[in-house]
Short mmCIF file of the C-alpha atoms (twelve columns), coordinates in Angstrom:
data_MODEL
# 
_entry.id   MODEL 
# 
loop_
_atom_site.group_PDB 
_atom_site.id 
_atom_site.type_symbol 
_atom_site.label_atom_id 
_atom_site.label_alt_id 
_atom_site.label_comp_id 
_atom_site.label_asym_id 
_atom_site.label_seq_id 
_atom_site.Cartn_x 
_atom_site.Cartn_y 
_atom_site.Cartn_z 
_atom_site.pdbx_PDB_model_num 
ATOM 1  C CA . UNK A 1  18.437  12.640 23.363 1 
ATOM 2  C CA . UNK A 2  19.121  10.230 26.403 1 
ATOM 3  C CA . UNK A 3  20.792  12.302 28.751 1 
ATOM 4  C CA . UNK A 4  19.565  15.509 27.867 1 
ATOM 5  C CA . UNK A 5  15.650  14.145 28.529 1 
ATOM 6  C CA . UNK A 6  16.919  12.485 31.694 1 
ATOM 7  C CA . UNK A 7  17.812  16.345 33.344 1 
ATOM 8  C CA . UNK A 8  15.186  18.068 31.891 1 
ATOM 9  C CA . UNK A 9  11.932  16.348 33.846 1 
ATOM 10 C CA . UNK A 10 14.337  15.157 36.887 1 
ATOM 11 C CA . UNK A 11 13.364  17.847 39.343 1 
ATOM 12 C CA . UNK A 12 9.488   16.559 39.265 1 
ATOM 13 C CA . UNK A 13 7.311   17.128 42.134 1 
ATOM 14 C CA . UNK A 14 4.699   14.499 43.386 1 
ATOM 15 C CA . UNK A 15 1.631   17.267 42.972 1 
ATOM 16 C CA . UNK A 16 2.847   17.570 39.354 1 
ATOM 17 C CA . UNK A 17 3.091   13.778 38.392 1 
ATOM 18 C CA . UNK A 18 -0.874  13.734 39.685 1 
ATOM 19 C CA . UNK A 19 -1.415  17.208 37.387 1 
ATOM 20 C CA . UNK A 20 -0.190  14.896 34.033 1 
ATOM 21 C CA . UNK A 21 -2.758  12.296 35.282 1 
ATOM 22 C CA . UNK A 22 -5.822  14.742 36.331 1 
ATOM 23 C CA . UNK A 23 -5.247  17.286 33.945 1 
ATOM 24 C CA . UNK A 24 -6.243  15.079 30.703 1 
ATOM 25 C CA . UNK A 25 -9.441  13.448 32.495 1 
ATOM 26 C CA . UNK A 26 -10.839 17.038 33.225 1 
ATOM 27 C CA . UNK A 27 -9.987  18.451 29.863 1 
ATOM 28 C CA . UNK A 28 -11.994 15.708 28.578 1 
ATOM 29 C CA . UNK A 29 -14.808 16.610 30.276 1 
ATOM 30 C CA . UNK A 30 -14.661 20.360 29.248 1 
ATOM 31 C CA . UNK A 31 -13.843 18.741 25.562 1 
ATOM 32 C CA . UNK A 32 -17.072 16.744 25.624 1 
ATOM 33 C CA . UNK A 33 -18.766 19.971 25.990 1 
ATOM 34 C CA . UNK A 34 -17.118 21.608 23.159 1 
ATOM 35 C CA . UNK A 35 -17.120 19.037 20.493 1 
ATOM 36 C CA . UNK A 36 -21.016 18.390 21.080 1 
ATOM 37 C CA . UNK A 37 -22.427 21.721 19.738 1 
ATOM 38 C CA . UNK A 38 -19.825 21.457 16.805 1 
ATOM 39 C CA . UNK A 39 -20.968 18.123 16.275 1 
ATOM 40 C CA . UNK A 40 -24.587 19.334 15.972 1 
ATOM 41 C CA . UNK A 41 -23.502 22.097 13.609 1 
ATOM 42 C CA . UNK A 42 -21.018 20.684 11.229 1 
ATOM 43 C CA . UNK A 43 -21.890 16.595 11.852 1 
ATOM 44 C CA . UNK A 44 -20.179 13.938 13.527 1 
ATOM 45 C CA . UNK A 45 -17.537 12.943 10.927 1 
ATOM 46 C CA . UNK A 46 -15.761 16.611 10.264 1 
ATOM 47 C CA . UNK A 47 -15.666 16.703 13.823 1 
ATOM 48 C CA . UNK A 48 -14.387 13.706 14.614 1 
ATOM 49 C CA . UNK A 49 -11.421 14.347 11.962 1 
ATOM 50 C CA . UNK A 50 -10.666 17.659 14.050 1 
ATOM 51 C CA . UNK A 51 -10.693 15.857 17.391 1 
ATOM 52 C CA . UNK A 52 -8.889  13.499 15.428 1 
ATOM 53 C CA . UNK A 53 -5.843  15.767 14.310 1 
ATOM 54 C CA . UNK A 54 -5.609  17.887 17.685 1 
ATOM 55 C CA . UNK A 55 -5.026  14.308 19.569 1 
ATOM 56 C CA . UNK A 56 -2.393  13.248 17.131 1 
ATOM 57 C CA . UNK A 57 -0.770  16.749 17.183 1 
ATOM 58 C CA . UNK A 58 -1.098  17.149 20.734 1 
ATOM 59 C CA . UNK A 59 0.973   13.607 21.045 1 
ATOM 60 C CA . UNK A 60 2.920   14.475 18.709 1 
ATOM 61 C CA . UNK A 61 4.351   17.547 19.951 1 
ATOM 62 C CA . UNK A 62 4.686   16.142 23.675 1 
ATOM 63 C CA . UNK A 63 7.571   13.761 22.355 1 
ATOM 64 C CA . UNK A 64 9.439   17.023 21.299 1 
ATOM 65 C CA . UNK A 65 8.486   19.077 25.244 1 
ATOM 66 C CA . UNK A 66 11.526  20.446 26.769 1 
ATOM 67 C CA . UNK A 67 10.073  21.482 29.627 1 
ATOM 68 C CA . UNK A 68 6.818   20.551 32.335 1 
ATOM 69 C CA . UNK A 69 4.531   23.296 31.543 1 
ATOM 70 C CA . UNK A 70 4.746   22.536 27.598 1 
ATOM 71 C CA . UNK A 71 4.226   18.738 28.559 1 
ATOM 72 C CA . UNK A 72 1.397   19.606 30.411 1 
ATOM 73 C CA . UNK A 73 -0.075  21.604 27.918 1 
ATOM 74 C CA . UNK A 74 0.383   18.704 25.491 1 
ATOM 75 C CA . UNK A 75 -1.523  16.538 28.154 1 
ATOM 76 C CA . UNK A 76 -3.974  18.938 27.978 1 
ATOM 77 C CA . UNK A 77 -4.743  19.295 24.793 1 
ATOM 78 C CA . UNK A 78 -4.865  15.421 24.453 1 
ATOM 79 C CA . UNK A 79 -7.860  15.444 27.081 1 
ATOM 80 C CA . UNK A 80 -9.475  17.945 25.275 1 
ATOM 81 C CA . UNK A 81 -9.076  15.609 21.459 1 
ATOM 82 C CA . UNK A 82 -9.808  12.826 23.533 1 
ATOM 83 C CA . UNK A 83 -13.475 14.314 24.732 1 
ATOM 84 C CA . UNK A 84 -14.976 13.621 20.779 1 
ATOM 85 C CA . UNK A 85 -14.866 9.831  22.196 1 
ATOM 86 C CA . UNK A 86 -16.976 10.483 25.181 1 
ATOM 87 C CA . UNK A 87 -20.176 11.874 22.966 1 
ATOM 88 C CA . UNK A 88 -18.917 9.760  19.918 1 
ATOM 89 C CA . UNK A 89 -20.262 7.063  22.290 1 
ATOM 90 C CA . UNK A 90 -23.152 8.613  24.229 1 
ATOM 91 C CA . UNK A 91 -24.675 10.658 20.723 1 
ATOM 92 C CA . UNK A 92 -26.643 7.963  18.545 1 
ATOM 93 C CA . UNK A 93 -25.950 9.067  15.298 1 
ATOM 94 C CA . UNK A 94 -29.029 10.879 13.159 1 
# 
């Protein structure tokens, strides 16, 4: 697994290292307004297992990327798991 990870992500631009760092923060935004009309419907704790599960997945499955666009995509789908935590934190509970 050394080498062959050391080729595949060696030909990385500059503009796509700052994509892996913006893409997450904005997918949490756009995840914060998902998760809060599920949360209203179905209630904070089935929603927060969901979030829950598409983070760890979403990790998960970037160890095993072969490539930048799946990475990315993994990334992405982190932001939007992560984006439960900013209305987890903002939403009193009812």
């Amino acid at each position: 697994m050394g080498k062959g990870r050391a080729n595949t992500f060696k030909h990385i631009e500059p503009w796509q290292m700052d994509m892996l760092i913006t893409m997450p923060t904005l997918f949490m935004a756009v995840g914060a307004l998902f998760w809060v009309p599920l949360t209203i419907g179905m209630g904070r704790r089935p929603v927060f297992l969901i979030a829950s599960f598409v983070t760890m997945l979403a990790t998960l499955v970037a160890g095993y990327t072969r490539d930048f666009q799946q990475l990315l995509a993994c990334v992405c789908f982190m932001g939007l798991g992560e984006g439960f935590a900013l209305i987890a934190v903002s939403v009193p509970p009812t």
